[in-house]
N, C-alpha and C positions, 0 to 999 in steps of 0.2 A: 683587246677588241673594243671597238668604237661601236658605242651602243647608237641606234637608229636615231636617238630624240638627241642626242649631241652631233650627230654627222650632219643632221636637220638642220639644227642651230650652227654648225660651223656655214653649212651650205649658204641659208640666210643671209648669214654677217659679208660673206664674201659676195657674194652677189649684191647687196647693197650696197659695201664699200668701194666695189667696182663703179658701181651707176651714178654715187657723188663722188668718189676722187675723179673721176673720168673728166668731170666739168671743172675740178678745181685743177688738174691738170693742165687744162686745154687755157686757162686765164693763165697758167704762168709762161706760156710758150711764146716768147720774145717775138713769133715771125708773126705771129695775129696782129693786127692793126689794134693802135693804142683805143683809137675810135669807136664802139659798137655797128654793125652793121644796120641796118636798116630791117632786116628780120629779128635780128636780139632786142633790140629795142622793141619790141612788140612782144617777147614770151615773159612771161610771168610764173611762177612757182608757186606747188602752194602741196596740200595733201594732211597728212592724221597719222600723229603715234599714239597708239592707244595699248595701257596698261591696266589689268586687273586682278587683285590678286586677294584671294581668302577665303576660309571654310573649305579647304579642298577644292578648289577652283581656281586658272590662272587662264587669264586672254593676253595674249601679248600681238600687238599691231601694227602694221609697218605699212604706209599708202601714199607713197609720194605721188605729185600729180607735174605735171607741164601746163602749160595755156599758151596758148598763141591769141593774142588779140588781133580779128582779121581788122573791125572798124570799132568806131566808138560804143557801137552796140553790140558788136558779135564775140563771142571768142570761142573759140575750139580747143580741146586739149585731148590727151591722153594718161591715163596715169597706171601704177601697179598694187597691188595690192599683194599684201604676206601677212600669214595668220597664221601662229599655235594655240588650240585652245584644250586644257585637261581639264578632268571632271573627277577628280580621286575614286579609283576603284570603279567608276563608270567609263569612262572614253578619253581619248586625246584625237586632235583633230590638227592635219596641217591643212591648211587653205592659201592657193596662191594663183594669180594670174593679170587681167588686167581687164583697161576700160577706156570706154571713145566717150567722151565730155564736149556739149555744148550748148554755151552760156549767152539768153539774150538779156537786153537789159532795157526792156521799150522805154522807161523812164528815171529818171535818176535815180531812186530809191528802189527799184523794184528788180529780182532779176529772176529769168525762167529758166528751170536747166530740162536738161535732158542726158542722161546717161546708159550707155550698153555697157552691163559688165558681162564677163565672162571669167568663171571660178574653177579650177580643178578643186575637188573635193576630199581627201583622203584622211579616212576615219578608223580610229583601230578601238573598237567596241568590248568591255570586260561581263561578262556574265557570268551567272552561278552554272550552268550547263557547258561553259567553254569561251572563249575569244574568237572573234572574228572580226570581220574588214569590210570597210565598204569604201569604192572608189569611185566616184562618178565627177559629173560635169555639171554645175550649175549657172542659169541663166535670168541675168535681171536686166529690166527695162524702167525706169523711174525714170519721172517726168516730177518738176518740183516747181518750187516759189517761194519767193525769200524777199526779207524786208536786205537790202544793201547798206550798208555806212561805210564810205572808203574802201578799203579792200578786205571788211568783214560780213558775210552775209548771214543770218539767220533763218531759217528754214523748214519746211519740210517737203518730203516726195514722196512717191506714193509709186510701188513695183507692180507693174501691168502686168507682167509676169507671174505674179506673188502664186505660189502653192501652198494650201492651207499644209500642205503634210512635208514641206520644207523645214528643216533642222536648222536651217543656215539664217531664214529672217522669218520669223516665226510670225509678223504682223506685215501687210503691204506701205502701215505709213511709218515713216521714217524722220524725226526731226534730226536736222543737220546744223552746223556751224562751218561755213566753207572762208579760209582764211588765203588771201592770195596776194604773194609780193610782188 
């Protein structure tokens, strides 16, 4: 029997390897024009793996993003997000779902974002009195600002949304590093 935290992890892997072979597929398929379209040449890639591990504690990360550059200022994207996070003897946490991104840039160096996520939440909590679960839906709105260099931004935002008694982002400001190809 396939224990939940591996069917998890199998789940994961296959759903992300689905979302990048899918594109690495699509470039080898002879009938696509050798040419980039006029919309390809405009999306960009970008997103965060993030790993942590020690002291009875493991965060494992997975956020790819998309961008479409609409003009030299704008760009809009979407991205996904997947989280496991354990707490030895206290909790493990899946976290997964997605987000609407858009990026202005009124001056060379400068860029403003704006991001909606939207998070399923599912938490399996260990106590001296018993185990128990919590499942819910979490919801952030951050609006941010960042020094730009090429296609690396520095930053921080700040969750309009932010709940002091949020488990999920425990502070409203948030420094970022947004890397986009």
């Amino acid at each position: 029997m396939i224990s939940k935290f591996t069917r998890n992890i199998i789940t994961l892997t296959l759903f992300l390897g689905l979302f990048f072979n899918s594109s690495i597929l699509n470039a080898q398929n002879d009938s696509i024009p050798k040419s980039k379209s006029e919309f390809w040449k405009n999306v960009r890639f970008g997103g965060g793996l993030g790993l942590s591990v020690g002291g009875g504690f493991t965060n494992i990360s997975v956020s790819p993003t998309m961008y479409y550059n609409v003009n030299e200022w704008v760009s809009v994207g979407t991205g996904l997000t997947g989280s496991y996070i354990k707490s030895s003897g206290d909790y493990n946490s899946w976290i997964y779902g997605g987000s609407i991104v858009g990026l202005f840039n009124p001056i060379e160096n400068i860029q403003l974002s704006t991001e909606f996520e939207q998070l399923r939440v599912n938490t399996e909590f260990q106590t001296l009195t018993g185990n128990f679960s919590e499942n819910s839906w979490n919801s952030a709105l951050f609006l941010g600002a960042g020094y730009r260099v090429g296609s690396v931004t520095l930053g921080a935002r700040y969750n309009v949304l932010h709940d002091k008694n949020n488990f999920i982002y425990s502070d409203p400001f948030m420094p970022f590093v947004r890397v986009i190809f």
